[in-house]
C-alpha positions in Angstrom: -48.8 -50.4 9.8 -46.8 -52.6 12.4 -42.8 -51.8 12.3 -41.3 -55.3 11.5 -38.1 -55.7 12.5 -36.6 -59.4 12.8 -33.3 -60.3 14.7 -30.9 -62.8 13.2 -30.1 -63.5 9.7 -26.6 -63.2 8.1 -26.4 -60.0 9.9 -23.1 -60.0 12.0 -24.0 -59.9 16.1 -23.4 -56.4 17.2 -22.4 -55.3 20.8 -25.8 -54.4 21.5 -27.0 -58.2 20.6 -24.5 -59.2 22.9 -25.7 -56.9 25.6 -29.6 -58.3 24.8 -28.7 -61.9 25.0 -26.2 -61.2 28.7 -29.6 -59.6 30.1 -31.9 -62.5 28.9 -29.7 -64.7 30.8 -28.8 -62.6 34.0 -32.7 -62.4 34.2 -33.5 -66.0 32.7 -36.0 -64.3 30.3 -37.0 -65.2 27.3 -37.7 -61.8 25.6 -34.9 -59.0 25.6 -35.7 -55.6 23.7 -33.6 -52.4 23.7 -35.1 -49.3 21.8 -33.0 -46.4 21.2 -33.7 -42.9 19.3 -30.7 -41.9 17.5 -29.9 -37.7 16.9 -32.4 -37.9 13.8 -35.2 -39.0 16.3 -34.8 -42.3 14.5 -36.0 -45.1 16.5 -33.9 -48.7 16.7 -34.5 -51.9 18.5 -32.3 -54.7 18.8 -34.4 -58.0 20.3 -33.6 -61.2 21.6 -37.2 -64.2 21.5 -39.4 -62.1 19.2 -38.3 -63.6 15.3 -41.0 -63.4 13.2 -43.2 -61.4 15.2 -44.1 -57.6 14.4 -44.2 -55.4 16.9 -47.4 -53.2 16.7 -46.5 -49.5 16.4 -48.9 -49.1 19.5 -45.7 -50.8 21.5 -43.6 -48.1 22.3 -42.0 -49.2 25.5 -38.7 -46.6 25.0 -41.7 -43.3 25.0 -42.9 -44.6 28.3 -39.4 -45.2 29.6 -38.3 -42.0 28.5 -41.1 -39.6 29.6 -40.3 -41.2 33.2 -37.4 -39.8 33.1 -33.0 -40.6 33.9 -33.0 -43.6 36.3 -36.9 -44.7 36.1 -37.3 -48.3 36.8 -40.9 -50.2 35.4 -41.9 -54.3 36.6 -45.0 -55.4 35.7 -45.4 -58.8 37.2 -49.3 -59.3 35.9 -50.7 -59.5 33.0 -54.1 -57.7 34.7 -52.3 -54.6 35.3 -54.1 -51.8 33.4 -51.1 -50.8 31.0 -50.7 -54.1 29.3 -53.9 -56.1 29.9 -55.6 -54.8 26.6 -52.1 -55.1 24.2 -52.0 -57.6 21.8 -49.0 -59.4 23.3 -50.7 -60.0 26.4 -54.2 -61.1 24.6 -52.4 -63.0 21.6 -51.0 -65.7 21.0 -47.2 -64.8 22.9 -49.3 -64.6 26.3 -47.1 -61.9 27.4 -47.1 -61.8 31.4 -44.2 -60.3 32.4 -42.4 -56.9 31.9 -39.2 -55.3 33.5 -37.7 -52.0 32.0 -35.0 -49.0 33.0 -34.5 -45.4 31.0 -31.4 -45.6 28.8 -29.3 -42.0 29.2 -26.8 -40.9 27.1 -23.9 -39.0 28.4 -25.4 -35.7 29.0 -28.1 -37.4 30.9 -30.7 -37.1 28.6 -33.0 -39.8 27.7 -32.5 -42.1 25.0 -34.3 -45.0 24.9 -35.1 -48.5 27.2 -33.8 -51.3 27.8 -36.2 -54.4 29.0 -36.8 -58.3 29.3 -40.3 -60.0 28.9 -42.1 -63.3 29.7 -44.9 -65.3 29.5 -45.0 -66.6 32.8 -46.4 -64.9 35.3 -42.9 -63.5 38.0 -42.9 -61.6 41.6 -41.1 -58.2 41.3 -37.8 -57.7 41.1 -35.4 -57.6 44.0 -33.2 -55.0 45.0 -30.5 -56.2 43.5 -31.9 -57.4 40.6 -33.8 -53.8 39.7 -29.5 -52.4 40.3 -28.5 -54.8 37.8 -31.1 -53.4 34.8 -30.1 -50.2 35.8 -26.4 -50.9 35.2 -27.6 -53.1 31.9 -29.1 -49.5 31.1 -26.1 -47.3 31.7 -24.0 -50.4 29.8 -26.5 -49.2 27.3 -26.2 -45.9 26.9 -22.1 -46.2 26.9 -22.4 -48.5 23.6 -25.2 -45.8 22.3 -21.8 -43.1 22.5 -19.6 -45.2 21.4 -22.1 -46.1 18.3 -22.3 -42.3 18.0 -18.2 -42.0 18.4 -17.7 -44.4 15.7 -20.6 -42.7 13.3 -19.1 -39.3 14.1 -15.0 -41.2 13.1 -16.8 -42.6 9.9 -18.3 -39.0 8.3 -15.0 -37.6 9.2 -13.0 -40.1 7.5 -15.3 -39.9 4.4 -14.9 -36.2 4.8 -11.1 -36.4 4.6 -11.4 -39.0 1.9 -13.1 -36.7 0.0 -11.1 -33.8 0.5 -8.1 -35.9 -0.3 -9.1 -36.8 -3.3 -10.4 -33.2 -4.6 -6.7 -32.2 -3.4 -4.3 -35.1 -4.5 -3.4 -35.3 -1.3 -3.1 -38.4 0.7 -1.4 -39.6 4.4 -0.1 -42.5 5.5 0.7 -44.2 9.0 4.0 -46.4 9.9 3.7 -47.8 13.3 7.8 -48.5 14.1 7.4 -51.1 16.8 4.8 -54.1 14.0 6.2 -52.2 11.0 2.3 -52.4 10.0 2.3 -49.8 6.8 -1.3 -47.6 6.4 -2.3 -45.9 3.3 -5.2 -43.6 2.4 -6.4 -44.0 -0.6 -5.3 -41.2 -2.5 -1.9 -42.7 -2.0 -2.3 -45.3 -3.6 -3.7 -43.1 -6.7 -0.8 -40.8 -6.2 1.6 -44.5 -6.8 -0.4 -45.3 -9.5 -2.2 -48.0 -7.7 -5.3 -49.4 -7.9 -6.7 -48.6 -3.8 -5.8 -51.8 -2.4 -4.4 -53.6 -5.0 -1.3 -53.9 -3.7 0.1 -53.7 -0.1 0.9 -50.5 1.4 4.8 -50.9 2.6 8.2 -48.8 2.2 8.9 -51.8 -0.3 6.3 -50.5 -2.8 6.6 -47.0 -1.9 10.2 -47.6 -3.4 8.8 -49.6 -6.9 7.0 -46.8 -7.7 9.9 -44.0 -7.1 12.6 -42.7 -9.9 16.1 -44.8 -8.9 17.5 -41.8 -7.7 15.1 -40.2 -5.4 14.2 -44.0 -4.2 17.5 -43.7 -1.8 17.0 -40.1 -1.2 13.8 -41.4 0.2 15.0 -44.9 2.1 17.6 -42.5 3.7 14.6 -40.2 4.9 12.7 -42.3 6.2 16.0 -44.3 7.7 17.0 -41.0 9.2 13.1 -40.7 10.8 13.1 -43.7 12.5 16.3 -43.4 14.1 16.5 -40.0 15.3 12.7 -39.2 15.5 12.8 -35.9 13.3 10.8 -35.9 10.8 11.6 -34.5 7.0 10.3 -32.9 3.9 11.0 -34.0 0.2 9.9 -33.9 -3.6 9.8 -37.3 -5.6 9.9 -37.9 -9.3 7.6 -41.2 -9.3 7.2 -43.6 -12.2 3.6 -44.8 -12.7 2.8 -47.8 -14.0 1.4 -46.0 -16.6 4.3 -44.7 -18.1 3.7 -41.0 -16.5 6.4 -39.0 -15.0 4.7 -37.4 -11.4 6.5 -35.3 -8.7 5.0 -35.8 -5.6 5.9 -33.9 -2.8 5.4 -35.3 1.3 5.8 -33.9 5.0 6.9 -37.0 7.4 6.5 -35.9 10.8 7.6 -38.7 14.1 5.4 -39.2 16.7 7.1 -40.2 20.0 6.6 -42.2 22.7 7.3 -41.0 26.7 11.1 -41.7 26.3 11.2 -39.4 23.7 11.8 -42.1 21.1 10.3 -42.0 17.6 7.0 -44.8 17.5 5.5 -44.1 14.4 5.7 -42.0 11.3 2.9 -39.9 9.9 3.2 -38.4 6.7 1.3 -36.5 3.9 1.6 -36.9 0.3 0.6 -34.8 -2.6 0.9 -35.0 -6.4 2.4 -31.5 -7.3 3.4 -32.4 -11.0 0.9 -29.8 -12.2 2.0 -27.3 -9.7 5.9 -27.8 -10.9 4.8 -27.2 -14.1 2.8 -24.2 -13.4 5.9 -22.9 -11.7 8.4 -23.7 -14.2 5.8 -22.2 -16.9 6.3 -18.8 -14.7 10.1 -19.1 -14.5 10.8 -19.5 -18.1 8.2 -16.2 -18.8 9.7 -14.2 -16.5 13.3 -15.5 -17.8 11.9 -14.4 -21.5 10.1 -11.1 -20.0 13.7 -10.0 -18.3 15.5 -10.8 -21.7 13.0 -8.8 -23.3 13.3 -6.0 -20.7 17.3 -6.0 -21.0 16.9 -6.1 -24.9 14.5 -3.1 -24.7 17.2 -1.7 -21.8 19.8 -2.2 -24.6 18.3 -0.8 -27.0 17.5 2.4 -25.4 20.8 3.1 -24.4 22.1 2.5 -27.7 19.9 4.6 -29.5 19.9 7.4 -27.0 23.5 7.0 -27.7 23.0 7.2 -31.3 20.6 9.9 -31.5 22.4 12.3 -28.8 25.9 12.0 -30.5 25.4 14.0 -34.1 22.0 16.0 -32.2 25.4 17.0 -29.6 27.7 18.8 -32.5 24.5 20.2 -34.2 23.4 21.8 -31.3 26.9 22.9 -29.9 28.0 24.3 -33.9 24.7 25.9 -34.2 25.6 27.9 -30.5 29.3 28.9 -31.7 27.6 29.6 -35.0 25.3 32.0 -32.7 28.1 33.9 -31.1 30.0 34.9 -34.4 30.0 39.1 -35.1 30.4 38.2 -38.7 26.8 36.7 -39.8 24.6 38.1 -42.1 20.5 38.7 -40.7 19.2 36.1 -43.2 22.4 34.1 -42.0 21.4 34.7 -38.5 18.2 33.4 -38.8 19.1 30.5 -40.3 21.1 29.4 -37.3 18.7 30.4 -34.9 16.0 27.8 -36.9 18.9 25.0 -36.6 19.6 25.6 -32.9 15.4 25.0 -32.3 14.8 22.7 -34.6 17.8 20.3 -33.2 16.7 21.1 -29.3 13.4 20.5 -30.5 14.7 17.2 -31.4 16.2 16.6 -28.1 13.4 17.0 -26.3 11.1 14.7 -28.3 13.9 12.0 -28.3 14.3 13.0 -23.8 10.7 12.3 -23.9 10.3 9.2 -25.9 13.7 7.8 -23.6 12.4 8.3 -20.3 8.9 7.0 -21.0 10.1 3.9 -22.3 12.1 3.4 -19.3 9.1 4.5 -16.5 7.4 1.4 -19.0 10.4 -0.9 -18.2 10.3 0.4 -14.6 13.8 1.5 -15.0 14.1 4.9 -13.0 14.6 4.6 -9.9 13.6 7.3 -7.3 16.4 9.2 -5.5 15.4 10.7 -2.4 17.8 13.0 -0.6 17.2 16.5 1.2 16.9 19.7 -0.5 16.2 23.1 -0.2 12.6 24.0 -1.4 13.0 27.7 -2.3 16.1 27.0 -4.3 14.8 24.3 -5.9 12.1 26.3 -7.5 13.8 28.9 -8.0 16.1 26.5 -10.3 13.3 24.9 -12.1 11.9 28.5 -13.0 15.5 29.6 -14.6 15.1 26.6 -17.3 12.3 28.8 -18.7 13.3 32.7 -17.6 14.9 33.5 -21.3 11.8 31.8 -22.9 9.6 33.9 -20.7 11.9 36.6 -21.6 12.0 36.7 -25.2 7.8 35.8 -25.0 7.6 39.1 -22.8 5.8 36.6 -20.1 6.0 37.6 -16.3 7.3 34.7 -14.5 6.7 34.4 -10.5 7.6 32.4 -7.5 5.5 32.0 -4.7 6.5 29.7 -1.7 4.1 29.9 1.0 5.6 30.3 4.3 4.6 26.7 6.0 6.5 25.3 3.0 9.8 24.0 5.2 13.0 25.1 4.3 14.5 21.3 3.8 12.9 18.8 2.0 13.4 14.3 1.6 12.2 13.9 -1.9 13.7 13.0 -5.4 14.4 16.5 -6.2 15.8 15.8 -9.8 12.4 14.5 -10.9 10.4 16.3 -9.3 12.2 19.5 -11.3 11.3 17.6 -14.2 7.9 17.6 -13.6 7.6 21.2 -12.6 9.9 22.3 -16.1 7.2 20.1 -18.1 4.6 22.4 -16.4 6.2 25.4 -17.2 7.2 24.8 -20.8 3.9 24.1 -21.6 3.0 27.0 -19.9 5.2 29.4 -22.0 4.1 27.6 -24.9 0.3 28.0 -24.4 0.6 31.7 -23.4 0.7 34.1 -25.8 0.8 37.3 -23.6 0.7 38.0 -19.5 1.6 35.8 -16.5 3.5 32.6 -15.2 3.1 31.8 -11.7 4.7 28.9 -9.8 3.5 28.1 -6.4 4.3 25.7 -3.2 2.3 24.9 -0.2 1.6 22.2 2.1 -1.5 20.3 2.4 -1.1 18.2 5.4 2.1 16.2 4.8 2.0 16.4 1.1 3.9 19.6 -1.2 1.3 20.7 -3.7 3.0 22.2 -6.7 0.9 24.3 -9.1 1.6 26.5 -12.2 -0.9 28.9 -13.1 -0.8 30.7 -16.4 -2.8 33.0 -18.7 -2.2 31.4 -21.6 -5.4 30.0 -24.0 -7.0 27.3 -21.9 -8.1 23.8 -22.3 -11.3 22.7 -23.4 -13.2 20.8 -20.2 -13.2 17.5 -22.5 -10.0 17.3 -23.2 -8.5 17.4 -19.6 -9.4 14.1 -18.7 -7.5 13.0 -21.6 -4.0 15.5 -21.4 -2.2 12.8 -19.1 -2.5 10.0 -21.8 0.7 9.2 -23.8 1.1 10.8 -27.4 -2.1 13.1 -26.2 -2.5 16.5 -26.8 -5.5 18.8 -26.6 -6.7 18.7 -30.2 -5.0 17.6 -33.5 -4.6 21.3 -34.2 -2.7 21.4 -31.4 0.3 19.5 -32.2 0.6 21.0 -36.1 0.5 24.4 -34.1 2.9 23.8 -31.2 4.3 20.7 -32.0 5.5 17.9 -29.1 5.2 14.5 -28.5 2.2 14.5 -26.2 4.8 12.5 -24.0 5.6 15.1 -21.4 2.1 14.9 -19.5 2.2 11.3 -19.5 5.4 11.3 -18.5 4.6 13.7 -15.5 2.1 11.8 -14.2 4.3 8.3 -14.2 6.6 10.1 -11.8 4.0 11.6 -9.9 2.4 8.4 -9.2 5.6 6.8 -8.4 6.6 8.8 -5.6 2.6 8.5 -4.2 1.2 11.3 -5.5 -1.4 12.9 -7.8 -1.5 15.0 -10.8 -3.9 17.0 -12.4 -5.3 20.3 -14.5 -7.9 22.8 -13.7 -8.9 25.3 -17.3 -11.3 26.7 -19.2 -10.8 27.8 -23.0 -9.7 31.2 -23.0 -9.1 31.7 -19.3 -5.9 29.9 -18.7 -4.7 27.1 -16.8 -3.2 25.4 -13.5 -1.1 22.4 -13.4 -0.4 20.5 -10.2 0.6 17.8 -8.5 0.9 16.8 -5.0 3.6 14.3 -3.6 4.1 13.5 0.4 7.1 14.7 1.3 8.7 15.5 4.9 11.1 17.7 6.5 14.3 15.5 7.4 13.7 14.3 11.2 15.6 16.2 14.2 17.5 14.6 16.4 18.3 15.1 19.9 21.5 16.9 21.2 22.7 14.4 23.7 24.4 15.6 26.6 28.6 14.0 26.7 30.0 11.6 27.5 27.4 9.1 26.9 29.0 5.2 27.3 27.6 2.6 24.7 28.3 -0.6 24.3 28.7 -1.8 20.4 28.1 -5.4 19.9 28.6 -6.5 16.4 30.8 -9.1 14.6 31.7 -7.2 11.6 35.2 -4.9 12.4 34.2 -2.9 9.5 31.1 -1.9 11.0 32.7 -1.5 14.5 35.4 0.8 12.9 32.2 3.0 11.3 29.7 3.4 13.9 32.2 4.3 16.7 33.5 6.9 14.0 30.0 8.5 13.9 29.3 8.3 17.7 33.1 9.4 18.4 32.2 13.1 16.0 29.2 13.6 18.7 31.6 13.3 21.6 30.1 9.0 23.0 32.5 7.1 24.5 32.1 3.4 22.5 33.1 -0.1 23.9 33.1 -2.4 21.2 32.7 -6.4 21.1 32.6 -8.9 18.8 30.0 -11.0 19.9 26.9 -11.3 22.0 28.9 -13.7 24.9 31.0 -10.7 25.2 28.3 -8.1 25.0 27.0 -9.8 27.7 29.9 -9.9 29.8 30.5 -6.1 29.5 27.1 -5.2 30.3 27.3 -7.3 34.0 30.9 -5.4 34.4 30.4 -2.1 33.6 27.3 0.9 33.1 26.0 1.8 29.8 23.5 4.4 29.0 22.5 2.4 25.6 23.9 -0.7 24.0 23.7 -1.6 20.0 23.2 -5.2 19.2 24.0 -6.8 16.4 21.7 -10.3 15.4 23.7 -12.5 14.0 26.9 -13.2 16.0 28.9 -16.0 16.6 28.9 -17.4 20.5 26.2 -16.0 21.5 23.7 -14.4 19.1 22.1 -10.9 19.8 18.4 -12.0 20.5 19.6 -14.2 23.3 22.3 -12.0 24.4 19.4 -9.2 25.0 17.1 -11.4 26.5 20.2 -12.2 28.9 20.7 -8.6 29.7 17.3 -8.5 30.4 17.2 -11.6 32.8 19.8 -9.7 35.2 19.5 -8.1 38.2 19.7 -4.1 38.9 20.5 -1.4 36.3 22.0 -3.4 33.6 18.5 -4.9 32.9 17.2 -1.7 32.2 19.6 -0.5 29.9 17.6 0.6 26.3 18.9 -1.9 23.7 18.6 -1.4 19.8 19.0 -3.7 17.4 21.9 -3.0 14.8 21.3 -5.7 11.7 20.3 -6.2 7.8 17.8 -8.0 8.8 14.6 -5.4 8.6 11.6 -7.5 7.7 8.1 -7.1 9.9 8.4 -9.8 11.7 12.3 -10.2 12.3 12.0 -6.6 13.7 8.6 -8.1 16.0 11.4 -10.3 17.3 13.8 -8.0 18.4 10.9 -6.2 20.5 10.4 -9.7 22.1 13.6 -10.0 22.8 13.3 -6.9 24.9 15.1 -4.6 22.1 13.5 -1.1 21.8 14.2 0.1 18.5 16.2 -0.9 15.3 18.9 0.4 12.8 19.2 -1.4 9.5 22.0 -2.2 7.7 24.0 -0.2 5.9 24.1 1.9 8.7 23.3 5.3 7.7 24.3 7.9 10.3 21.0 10.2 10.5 19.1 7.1 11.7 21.6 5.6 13.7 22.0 9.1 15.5 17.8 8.8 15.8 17.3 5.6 17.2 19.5 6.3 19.7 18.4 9.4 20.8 14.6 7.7 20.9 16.3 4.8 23.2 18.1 7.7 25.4 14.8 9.0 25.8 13.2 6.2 26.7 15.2 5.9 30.0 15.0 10.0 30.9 18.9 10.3 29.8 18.3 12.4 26.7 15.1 14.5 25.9 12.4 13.1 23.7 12.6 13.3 20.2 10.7 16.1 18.0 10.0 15.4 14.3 10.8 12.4 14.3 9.6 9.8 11.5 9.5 6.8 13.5 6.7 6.8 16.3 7.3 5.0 19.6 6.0 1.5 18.9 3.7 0.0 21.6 5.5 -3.6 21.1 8.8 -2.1 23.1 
């Protein structure tokens, strides 16, 4: 079936028309066809002479063109020549007996398509600089074929964005300074309340549809845009025109011209009512969540205080009751029942207290050093007189690559280890109580081993669940809370570590845990006098850290700001300097990058940072900066002393650290 495609109509004339009709008329002919294939190996022909006619599939001038190859040049000046005598054109009505053609290329070089002028009367060939001229009507060709392909490629993109705009609320807008011509998308006008294109985009309606209030807060924006070309960020209550309270929030960034002056304004908008709310949704829950968490908090404390107060003279009377010469046996007994029943009391009420607040995540964790052998030993002597009267054996063992010195929160940890070894005594009716300490890598395992009546295999899993116990039996035997092990392993897993139970019914059982802990870091014995220079804006904080380097015999200069710190490193030597950040005059970063930039020894001279500000990527900075290490504030003396040891080392003064925390970081 013949492709039919007919040129004119109320289609508007395209450039490619335009270019048919110039060739027609630079080569007086009354035919002019261009045929392109498009990415989709779609085929299009724009033509000048033929309206009406069908083109016979059969006619493929752009194949022949194109299998000749970039640059091919075809002129047929008779109709006898083999390769059109027989076509329809030529033996039809339209007489066809002339033909002139050249190979349309696209950028890349690539064939595209043909461009070409026919006649019915008989023509000599072409002259040279005719055939040059159809060669450039071909590469005038191929440029509108990019620029058709530009302007399809602008149109899916801005459909694209459109789209994605409008999934997003989000829409942008386009002020050109110098015609005051106002563009919106057409999510903007949405986000206005508007009808896309119902009214015209200007600062005049962007104003109508603002609340009173942010409608200056926004003229003086965009006043303050245009005159000093920096661009802003705002939220702005808007009141649709259908009733409807919206907060939309934009990003106006300038564009500027060579001079540096602002040109135009490009800005995003985006309706973030439902984002507001969200957020002011979470505010008002956590505001409730942290009055219920303080009420809770309350609470607590006051029944603790409650409960603790009468249990306090029960206990202590029961004691001095205890110690009298003058009581009868039966009377004897009696106050021995008091004095457990009330501590039994205590220790349900301690259990129920401090699980409440590991629920409330209100314990804290208190790492400090301590020594590990004491430490046991003064868990184990909560339990000696229980062990005692039960006739248990109670031992330590402390394996000997257990360090002396420990960083960990030894007051809970005790806790954990008593829990262990009450139940123990509890749950052994005759023979041994052993706690143990190792090291497994860089964590302290902590186990007690007993020979008490066991646990059932099913029931372990389940021991570390609050108000659990082994069996129902258990607790009308025994008694307890079934807090202790649930309480055990919330501090466990708060300092990083695990908890668990190995037993079998009848042959005993071992508790552990195992927490990372390490030995406190040493620190280098630097040979005196070492100078440092102390930058730092704060006296207090001069006055402390040149009391802590003065104890280990460094001679301090101290300055108040980075200017200074400057100037004192050009004048005199220093083995190390410490820099605070924020300064007035001259801030640290710039004052080490300063240092840096000199000439000769000064610009070798280890720096460390001395500031609160410890985040990732502030500390990144520093490093930048040409800073080697950092010491956050409040200064604390044992890392002070270690980050500047590590800098002395750095620079062969002082030898290299051992044990210490903080590896040497590749970005110094």
């Amino acid at each position: 079936m013949p492709l039919k495609l007919f040129h004119g109509g109320p289609r508007s004339e395209s450039p490619m028309d335009r270019l048919v009709k110039a060739v027609c008329e630079a080569f007086d002919a009354p035919i002019g066809l261009v045929s392109i294939y498009d990415e989709d190996g779609e085929l299009h022909r724009t033509i000048v002479g033929l309206d009406g006619i069908a083109i016979p599939e059969a006619f493929n001038l752009a194949q022949t063109m194109m299998s000749q190859g970039p640059g091919a040049l075809m002129v047929i000046s008779e109709a006898s020549d083999a390769r059109i005598r027989n076509h329809p054109f030529v033996t039809g009505p339209l007489g066809l007996r002339f033909l002139a053609a050249a190979t349309i290329c696209d950028r890349g070089g690539t064939p595209v398509g043909s461009i070409g002028v026919m006649d019915s009367t008989p023509r000599q060939d072409l002259s040279d600089r005719q055939k040059t001229s159809l060669k450039r009507f071909a590469v005038m060709a191929g440029d509108l074929v990019e620029l058709e392909r530009a302007e399809r490629e602008s149109l899916s993109k801005r459909r694209t964005l459109e789209l994605a705009e409008a999934m997003a609320g989000l829409g942008h807008l386009h002020v050109d300074l110098a015609t005051g011509v106002v563009t919106w998308s057409d999510e903007v006008f949405r986000i206005y309340g508007y009808e896309p294109g119902s009214v015209e985009p200007s600062l005049e309606n962007a104003l109508k549809a603002c609340h009173p209030e942010d409608a200056r807060l926004l003229l003086s924006h965009a006043e303050s845009a245009r005159r000093t070309g920096e661009g802003y960020d705002a939220r702005i209550r808007l009141l649709r025109t259908d009733g409807e309270e919206r907060v939309m929030r934009t990003t106006v960034r300038a564009e500027r011209g060579p001079d540096g002056a602002a040109t135009a304004l490009f800005g995003v908008f985006q309706d973030v009512t439902d984002m507001v709310r969200a957020q002011q949704t979470l505010i008002e829950a956590r505001d409730l969540a942290e009055a219920h968490s303080q009420a809770k908090s309350d609470f607590l404390a006051n029944m603790s205080h409650e409960l603790r107060t009468p249990l306090t003279s029960v206990i202590g009377f029961s004691g001095f009751l205890a110690l009298s010469q003058g009581l009868s046996e039966k009377e004897r007994h009696y106050v021995d029942r008091i004095s457990v029943a009330s501590r039994s009391l205590l220790g349900v009420i301690n259990d129920v207290l401090d699980y409440s607040k590991l629920e409330a995540g209100a314990i804290d964790l208190d790492c400090t050093p301590f020594q590990a052998r004491a430490w046991a030993g003064s868990a184990a002597a909560l339990v000696e007189e229980q062990c005692a009267k039960a006739g248990l054996e109670l031992d330590i063992v402390v394996a000997d690559d257990v360090p002396e010195t420990l960083i960990g929160d030894e007051g809970h940890l005790r806790q954990v280890v008593v829990n262990f070894l009450a139940n123990a005594v509890k749950f052994t009716p005759a023979g041994r109580i052993v706690l143990s300490l190792e090291m497994r890598q860089k964590s302290l395992r902590v186990s007690v081993q007993d020979s008490g009546i066991g646990i059932a295999q099913d029931a372990i899993d389940r021991l570390f669940d609050r108000f659990t116990q082994g069996n129902a039996s258990t607790t009308r035997l025994y008694g307890g809370t079934g807090l202790g092990l649930a309480i055990s392993r919330r501090l466990v897993e708060l300092m990083s570590g695990r908890i668990g139970a190995d037993s079998a019914i009848g042959a005993g059982s071992t508790f552990w845990f195992e927490v990372p802990l390490e030995a406190p870091a040493e620190h280098p014995v630097v040979a005196a006098p070492m100078r440092i220079l102390l930058a730092d804006d704060s006296a207090a904080t001069r006055s402390l850290v040149c009391a802590i380097l003065g104890s280990l015999d460094f001679h301090v200069d101290a300055v108040g700001n980075g200017a200074e710190a400057v100037s004192a490193a050009r004048s005199s030597h220093y083995d190390a300097i410490l820099m605070d950040v924020n300064m007035p005059v001259l801030d640290g970063i710039e004052a080490a990058r300063t240092i840096r930039a000199m000439q000769g020894a000064a610009a070798r001279t280890p720096i460390v940072a001395l500031t609160a500000a410890v985040q990732a990527d502030q500390i990144e900075r520093y490093f930048q900066a040409g800073m080697v290490g950092h010491v956050g504030k409040p200064v604390r003396p044992d890392q002070l002393i270690g980050e500047l040891g590590w800098a002395l080392s750095r620079s062969g003064i002082a030898p290299a650290l051992t044990g210490r925390a903080t590896e040497p970081r590749a970005a110094a």
